[in-house]
N, C-alpha and C positions, 0 to 999 in steps of 0.2 A: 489158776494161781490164786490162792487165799488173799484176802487183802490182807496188807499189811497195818502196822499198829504204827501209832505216831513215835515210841519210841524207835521201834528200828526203825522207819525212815531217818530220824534224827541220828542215828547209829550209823546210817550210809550215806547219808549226807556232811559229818562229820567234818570228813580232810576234803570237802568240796572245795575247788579251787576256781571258780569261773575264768576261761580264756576268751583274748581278742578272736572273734574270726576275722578273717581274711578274702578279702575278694580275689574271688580265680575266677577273671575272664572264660576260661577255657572249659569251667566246672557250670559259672554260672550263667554261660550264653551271653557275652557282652555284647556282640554284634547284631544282635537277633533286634533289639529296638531302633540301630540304626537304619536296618533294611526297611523296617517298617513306616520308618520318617522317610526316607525316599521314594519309598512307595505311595504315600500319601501326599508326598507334593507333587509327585509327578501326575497322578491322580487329577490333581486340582489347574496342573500345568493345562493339562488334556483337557479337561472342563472349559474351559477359561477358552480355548480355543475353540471347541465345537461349538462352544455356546455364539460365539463371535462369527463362523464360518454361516451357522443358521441368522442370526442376524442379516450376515450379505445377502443369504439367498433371499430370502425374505422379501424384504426390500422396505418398499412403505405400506403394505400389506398387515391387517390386524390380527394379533392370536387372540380367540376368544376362548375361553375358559369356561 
């Protein structure tokens, strides 16, 4: 494809009418970010607990690093 020249762009740009788009859930994945926010608290739900259960076991016992 040639490039084109500034007049005919200007020439096909003319009757350009810019529209609103529109959000489609169903087009644009609406649910897809809220799985993911569930996913990550339940993530941290989980955390929160192992972290806690190794604490018990533990005891008064030191982690050294």
């Amino acid at each position: 494809m040639a490039p084109m020249s500034k007049e005919e762009i200007e020439k096909m740009l003319k009757n350009y009418a810019p529209q609103t788009v529109e959000y489609d859930p169903d087009v644009d994945g609406g649910e897809e970010h809220k799985i993911r926010d569930e996913l990550l608290d339940e993530k941290a739900q989980l955390k929160d607990i192992i972290t806690n259960l190794k604490q018990q076991h533990r005891g008064d016992r030191k982690v050294r690093r």
